[in-house]
N, C-alpha and C positions, 0 to 999 in steps of 0.2 A: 504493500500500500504506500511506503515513505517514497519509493521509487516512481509511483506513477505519480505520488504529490508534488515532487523534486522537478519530470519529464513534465507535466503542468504548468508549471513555472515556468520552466526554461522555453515550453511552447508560447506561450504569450510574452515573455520579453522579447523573443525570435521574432514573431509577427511584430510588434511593434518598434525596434531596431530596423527592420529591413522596411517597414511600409514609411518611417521618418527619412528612410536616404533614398528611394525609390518613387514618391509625392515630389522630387527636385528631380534626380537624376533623369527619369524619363525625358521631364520637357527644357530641359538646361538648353539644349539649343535652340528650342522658341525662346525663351525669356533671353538668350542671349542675343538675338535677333533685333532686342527691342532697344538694345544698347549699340549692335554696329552692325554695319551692312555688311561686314566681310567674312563668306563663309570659312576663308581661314582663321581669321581669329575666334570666331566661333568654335572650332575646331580646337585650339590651344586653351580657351576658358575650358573645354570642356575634360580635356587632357591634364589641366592645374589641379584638379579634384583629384584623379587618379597619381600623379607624381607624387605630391603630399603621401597618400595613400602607402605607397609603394615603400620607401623610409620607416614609414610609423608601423607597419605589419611585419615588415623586417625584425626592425630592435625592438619590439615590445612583443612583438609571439615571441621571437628567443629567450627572455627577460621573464616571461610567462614562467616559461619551463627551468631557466635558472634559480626563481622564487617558489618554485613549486605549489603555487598558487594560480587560480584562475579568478575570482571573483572579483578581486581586486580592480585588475585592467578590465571588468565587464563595465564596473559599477564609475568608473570614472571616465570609458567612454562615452558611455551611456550621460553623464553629466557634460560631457566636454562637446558632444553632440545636439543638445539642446540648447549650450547658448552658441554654438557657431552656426547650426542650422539657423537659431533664431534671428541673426545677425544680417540674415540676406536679407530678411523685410527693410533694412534701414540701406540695403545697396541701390545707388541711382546711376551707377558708372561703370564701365568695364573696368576700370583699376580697382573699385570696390568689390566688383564681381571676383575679380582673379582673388581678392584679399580674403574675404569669406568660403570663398572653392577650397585654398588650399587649408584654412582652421578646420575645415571641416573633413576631409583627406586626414589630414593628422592625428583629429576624435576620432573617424571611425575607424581608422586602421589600429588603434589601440585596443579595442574590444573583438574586433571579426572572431582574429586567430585563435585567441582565449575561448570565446564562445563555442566556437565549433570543437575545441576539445575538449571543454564541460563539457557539453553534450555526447559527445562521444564514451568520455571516462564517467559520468552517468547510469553506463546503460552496463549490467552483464551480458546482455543478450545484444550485440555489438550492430548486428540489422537494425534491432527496433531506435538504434540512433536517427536513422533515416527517415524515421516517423517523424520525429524531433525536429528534425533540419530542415524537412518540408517546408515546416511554418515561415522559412524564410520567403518560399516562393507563394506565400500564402501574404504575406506581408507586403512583397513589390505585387501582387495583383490587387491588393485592399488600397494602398496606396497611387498606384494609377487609377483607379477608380476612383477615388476620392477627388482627385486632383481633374477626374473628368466633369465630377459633378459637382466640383466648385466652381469650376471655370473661370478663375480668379487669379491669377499669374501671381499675385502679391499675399492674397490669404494662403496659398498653401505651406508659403512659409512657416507662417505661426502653426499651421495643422502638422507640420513636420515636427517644432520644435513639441508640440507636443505630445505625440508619438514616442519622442524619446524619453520625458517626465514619467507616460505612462509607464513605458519598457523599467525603467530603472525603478518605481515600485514594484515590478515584481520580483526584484532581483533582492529583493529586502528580506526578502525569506528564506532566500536559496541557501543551502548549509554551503560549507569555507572548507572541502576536505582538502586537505593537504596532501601534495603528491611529490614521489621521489621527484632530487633537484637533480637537474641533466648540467653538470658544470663542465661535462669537457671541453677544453679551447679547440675552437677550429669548424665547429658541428656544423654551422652553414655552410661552408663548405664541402664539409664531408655529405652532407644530406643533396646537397645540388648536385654532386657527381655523380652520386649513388643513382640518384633518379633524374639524369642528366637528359633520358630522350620525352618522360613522362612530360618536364618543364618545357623544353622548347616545343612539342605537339602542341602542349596549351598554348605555349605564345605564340604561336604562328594559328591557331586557329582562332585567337579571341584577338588578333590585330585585324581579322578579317573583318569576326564579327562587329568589332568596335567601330570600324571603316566605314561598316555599313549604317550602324547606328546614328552616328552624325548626321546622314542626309537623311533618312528616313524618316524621321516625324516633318521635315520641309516638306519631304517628296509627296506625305500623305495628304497636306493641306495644298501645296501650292501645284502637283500636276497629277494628283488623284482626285480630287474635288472634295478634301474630307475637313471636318470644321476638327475644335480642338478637344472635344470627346472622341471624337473617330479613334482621334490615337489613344485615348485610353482601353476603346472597344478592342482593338487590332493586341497592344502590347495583353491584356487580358489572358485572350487566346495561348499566349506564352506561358502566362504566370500560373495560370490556371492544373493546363498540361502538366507544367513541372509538378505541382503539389502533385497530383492526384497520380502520377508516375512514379513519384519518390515515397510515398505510402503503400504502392504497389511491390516496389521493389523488397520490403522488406520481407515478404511472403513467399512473393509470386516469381520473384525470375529470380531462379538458381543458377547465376551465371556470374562467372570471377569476378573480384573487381577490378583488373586490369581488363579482362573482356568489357564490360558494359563502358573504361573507359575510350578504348579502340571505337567501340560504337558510337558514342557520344562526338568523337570529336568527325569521325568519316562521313556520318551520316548530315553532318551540319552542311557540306557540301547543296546536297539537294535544295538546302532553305532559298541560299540565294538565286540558284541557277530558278527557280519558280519566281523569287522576288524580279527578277530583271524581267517577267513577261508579265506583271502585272497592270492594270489601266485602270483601273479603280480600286479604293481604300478597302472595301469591303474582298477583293479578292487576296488580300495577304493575309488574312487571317489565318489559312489553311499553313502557310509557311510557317506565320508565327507560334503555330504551335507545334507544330516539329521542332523549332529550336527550341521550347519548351522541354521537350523531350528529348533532345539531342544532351539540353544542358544536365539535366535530372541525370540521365546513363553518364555524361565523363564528370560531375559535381559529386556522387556521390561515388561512382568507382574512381575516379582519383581521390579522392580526400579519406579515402576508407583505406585504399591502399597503401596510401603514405602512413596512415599513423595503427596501422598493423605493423610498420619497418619501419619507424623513426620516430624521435622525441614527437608526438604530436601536435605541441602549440606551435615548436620550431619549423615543422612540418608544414604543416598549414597557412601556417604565415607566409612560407615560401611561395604557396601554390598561391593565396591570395594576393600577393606583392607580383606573381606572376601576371595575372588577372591585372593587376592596376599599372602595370609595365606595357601592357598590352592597350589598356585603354590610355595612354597616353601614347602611345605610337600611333595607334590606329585612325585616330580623331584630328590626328594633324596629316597624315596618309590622304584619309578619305575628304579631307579639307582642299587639299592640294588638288587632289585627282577632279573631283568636283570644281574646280575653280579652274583645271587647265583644260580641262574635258565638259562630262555633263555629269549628272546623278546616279546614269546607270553604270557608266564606265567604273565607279565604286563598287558595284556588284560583280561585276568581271574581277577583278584585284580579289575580292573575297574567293571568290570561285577558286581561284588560282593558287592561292595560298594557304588556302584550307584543303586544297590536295596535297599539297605537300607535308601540311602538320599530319596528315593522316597516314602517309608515307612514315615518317621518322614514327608515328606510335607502332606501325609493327613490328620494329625498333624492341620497345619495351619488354623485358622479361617476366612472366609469374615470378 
C-alpha cells in the first residue's frame, strides 16, 4: 500500500512538472514571433531553453547520485521553476525572452534526472516504473490543452508557474530514502563511452525531431489554415499516444529495452516522411501520434536500459542533456534551412538524419 501511496505522488508531481514546461514549450515559437520576424532567431530563443538545460542535467543528475539523494534536487527544481516560468509574464523583448528561456533551462534540468530515478528506485517491480513516467506525457498533453483553451499567449504563463506550486506540494510527502553515493571520478565519462552508440542514435534522431519542431506550429497556422488550438489538437495526438503506450508497455510488450529503443528511434522516420505531404492541420495528427509512440518505445527503453547498467540519476541526466543538446542544435538547423529554403525542406533534413541515428542504434549491444 506505502508503495502505490509513494507511485501516487510521484504520478501527480510528474503531471504537473511536465504540463508547467510543456503550456510554454509547445508554442515558444509563436510567442517568439511576436517579438521578431526572424525565423532564425526564433530558432536560437528556442534553442536558449535547451542549452541552459543541457549544463544543469549534466552537474546536478551526477551530484544527485554523489549525494545519494533525490528529493532534494526535485523539490528545489520544482521551486526554481515557478518563479523563472513565472518571470516570462513580465518579458516584452527578445533579450528578456532569451533571459527567462535560459533561468528556466537551468530549474528544470535540476529536477528531470533526479525525478526519473525516484521513480525508477521507487518501484520493485522495475516495468510498473513506466506507469509512473507516463504521467509525464500525460502532463505535456494537459498542458497543450490548457494552453489551447486559454488562448492567451501571456496567461499561460502564470498557468505554468502554477503547475509547478502544484507539482512541489506533492512532493511534500514523498519519503527522503537515501541511496548508495556513486563517488567515482571520471563516471560521465565512463557512462558516455559505455553507451556511446545509444547517445548519439538519440542525438541524431531528436536534432531531427527538434528541426522539425521549430516550423511546425508556423506551418500549422500560416500554410495549413489552422488557428492556435489547432496546435494544441494536433500536439495532443502525440501526448496522448505516448501515455497510453507507456502504460501499455509495462504489461503488454515483452520486448528488451534496447529493442523497443531501436524501435523508437527507426520508426520516427515514417513521422516526417507523412508530415512533408501534409495540406491541412487536421491531416498530421495521424503523424503526431506515431511520434507519440515512437517516443514512449526509445523514452522508456532507453532510460530503462541505462539505469539497469549505470548510476541512474548520472544516467539519465546524460540521456536528458542529450535531449536538450539536440534541441539546441536542431532549432537553429531547422531555422536556417527554413530561412534559406522553405518549411518543408526541414522535413527532408529530418528524414535524413533520422536514418542515420537508426543506423548507429543497431550499433547498440543487449
Amino acid at each position: 500500500m506505502q508503495k502505490i501511496h509513494v507511485n501516487n505522488l510521484v504520478r501527480s508531481a510528474t503531471f504537473f512538472q511536465h504540463a508547467g514546461i510543456s503550456i510554454v514549450f509547445v508554442f515558444m515559437p509563436i510567442i517568439a514571433s511576436g517579438v521578431t520576424d526572424s525565423i532564425f532567431e526564433i530558432g536560437l530563443l528556442v534553442a536558449s531553453f535547451s542549452f541552459a538545460q543541457i549544463l544543469s542535467e549534466m552537474y546536478f543528475g551526477r551530484h544527485s547520485d554523489k549525494k545519494g539523494t533525490r528529493i532534494k534536487f526535485i523539490r528545489i527544481g520544482f521551486i526554481g521553476c515557478a518563479i523563472a516560468f513565472g518571470l516570462h509574464y513580465f518579458a516584452e523583448d527578445l533579450s528578456m525572452f532569451f533571459i527567462v528561456r535560459i533561468l528556466a533551462g537551468v530549474a528544470s534540468g535540476i529536477m528531470i534526472p533526479a525525478m526519473i530515478a525516484y521513480t525508477y528506485e521507487a518501484n520493485i517491480d522495475k516495468k510498473r516504473a513506466a506507469t509512473v513516467i507516463s504521467f509525464h506525457a500525460l502532463g505535456w498533453l494537459a498542458g497543450i490543452a490548457a494552453a489551447g483553451l486559454t488562448n492567451d499567449l501571456k496567461l499561460i504563463f502564470l498557468i505554468s508557474a502554477a503547475s509547478f506550486i502544484i507539482g512541489l506540494i506533492f512532493t511534500i510527502k514523498l519519503p527522503n530514502p537515501k541511496q548508495e553515493r556513486e563517488t567515482q571520478p571520471g563516471t560521465i565519462k565512463k557512462v558516455i563511452l559505455k553507451n556511446k552508440f545509444l547517445f548519439l542514435s538519440l542525438l541524431l534522431r531528436h536534432i531531427g525531431a527538434a528541426a522539425v519542431w521549430i516550423v511546425l506550429p508556423i506551418m500549422i497556422m500560416e500554410r495549413w489554415g489552422g488557428d492556435l488550438y489547432h496546435i494544441s489538437i494536433v500536439y495532443v495526438a502525440n501526448t496522448l499516444t505516448a501515455f497510453i503506450l507507456m502504460n501499455v508497455m509495462a504489461s503488454k510488450i515483452h520486448l528488451s529495452n534496447i529493442t523497443k529503443f531501436k524501435i523508437g528511434i527507426g520508426c520516427t522516420t515514417f513521422v516526417f516522411v507523412g508530415l512533408s505531404m501534409v495540406t491541412e492541420w487536421w491531416m498530421a495528427m495521424p503523424f503526431m501520434s506515431l511520434v507519440g509512440a515512437t517516443w514512449a518505445f526509445l523514452f522508456i527503453g532507453g532510460n530503462f536500459h541505462l539505469m539497469e547498467n549505470n548510476p541512474r540519476s548520472t544516467s539519465t541526466g546524460i540521456f536528458s542533456s542529450t535531449l536538450s543538446i539536440a534541441t539546441v542544435i536542431g532549432p537553429i538547423i531547422g531555422g536556417a534551412i527554413a530561412f534559406a529554403f522553405d518549411y518543408v525542406a526541414v522535413m527532408y533534413f529530418a528524414i535524413a538524419i533520422i536514418t542515420c541515428a537508426f543506423v548507429v542504434s543497431l550499433k547498440i549491444k543487449k
